[in-house]
C-alpha positions in Angstrom: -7.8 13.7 21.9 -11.0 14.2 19.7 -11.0 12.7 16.5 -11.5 15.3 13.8 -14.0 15.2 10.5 -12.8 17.0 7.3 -14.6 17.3 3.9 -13.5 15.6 0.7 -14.8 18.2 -1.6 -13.9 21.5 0.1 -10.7 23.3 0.5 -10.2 22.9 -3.3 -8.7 25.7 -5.2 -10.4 27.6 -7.7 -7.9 27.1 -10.3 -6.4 23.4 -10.5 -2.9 24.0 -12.8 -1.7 20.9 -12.0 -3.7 17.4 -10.2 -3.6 18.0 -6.2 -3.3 15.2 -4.3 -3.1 14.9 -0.8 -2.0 12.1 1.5 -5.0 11.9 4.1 -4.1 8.6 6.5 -0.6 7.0 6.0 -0.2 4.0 8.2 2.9 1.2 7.9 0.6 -1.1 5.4 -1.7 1.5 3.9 -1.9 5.3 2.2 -5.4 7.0 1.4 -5.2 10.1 -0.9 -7.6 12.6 -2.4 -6.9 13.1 -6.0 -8.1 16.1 -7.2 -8.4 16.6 -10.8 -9.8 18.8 -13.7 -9.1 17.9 -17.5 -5.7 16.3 -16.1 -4.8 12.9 -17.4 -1.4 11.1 -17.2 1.5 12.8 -20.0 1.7 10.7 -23.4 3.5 7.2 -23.1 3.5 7.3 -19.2 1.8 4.5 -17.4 1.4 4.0 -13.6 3.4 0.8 -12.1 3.0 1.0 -8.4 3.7 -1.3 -5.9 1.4 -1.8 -4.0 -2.1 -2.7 -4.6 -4.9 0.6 -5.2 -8.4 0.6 -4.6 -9.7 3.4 -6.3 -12.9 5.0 -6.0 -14.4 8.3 -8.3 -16.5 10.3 -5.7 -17.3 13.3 -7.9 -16.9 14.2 -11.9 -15.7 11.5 -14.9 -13.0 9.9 -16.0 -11.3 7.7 -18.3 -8.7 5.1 -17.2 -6.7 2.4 -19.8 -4.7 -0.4 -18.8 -1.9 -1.6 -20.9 -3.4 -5.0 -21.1 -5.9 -3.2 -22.8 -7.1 -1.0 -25.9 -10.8 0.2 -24.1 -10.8 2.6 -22.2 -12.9 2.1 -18.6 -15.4 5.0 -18.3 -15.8 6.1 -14.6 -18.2 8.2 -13.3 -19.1 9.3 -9.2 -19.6 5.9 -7.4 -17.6 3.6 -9.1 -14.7 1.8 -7.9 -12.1 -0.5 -9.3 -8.8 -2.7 -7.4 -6.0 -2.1 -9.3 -3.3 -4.9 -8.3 0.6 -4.2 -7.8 2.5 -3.6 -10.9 -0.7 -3.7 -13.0 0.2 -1.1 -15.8 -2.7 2.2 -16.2 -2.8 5.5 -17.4 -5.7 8.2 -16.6 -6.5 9.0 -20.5 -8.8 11.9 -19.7 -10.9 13.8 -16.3 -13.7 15.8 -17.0 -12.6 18.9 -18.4 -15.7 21.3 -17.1 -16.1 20.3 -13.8 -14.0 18.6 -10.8 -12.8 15.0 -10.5 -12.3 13.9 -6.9 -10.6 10.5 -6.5 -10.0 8.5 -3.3 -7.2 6.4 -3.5 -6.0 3.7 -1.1 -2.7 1.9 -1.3 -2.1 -1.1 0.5 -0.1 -4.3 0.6 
């Protein structure tokens, strides 16, 4: 069987309602997703608690993310990357409202 490329910044749609994320690779130890978003952020008093362990990357657009541990908020822009252990308490405060945010996420033990 030949392996097959895809493109993390196409087949978007034009109009983003809600975040889209898609599971790209699930394996027993590990899940990658493309996060998709545009002026989304997580809803007031909600904070991610996941767990397993999430290397994030932002390929494309900005973001702000805040950890409960924490009262600054970590600017991201395209390139950066942070590990984001188990259980670790974060919200997305804001995306980029005027253009698209594209996350890669990886989940893994």
């Amino acid at each position: 069987m030949d392996p097959k490329s895809s493109n993390l910044f196409k087949n978007i749609p034009a109009v983003l309602r809600d975040e889209l994320t898609e599971i790209l690779l699930e394996g027993k130890d590990v899940r990658i997703e493309r996060i998709v978003s545009k002026g989304h952020a997580s809803p007031p008093g909600f904070w991610y608690d996941q767990d397993k362990n999430e290397f994030v990357m932002l390929l494309k657009g900005n973001a702000g993310l805040l950890f409960e541990d924490s009262d600054r908020i970590m600017l991201m822009s395209a390139g950066d990357c942070i590990n984001i252990p188990a259980h670790q308490k974060h919200r997305v405060e804001w995306t980029a409202p005027d253009k698209l945010t594209v996350w890669l996420a990886i989940f893994y033990d």
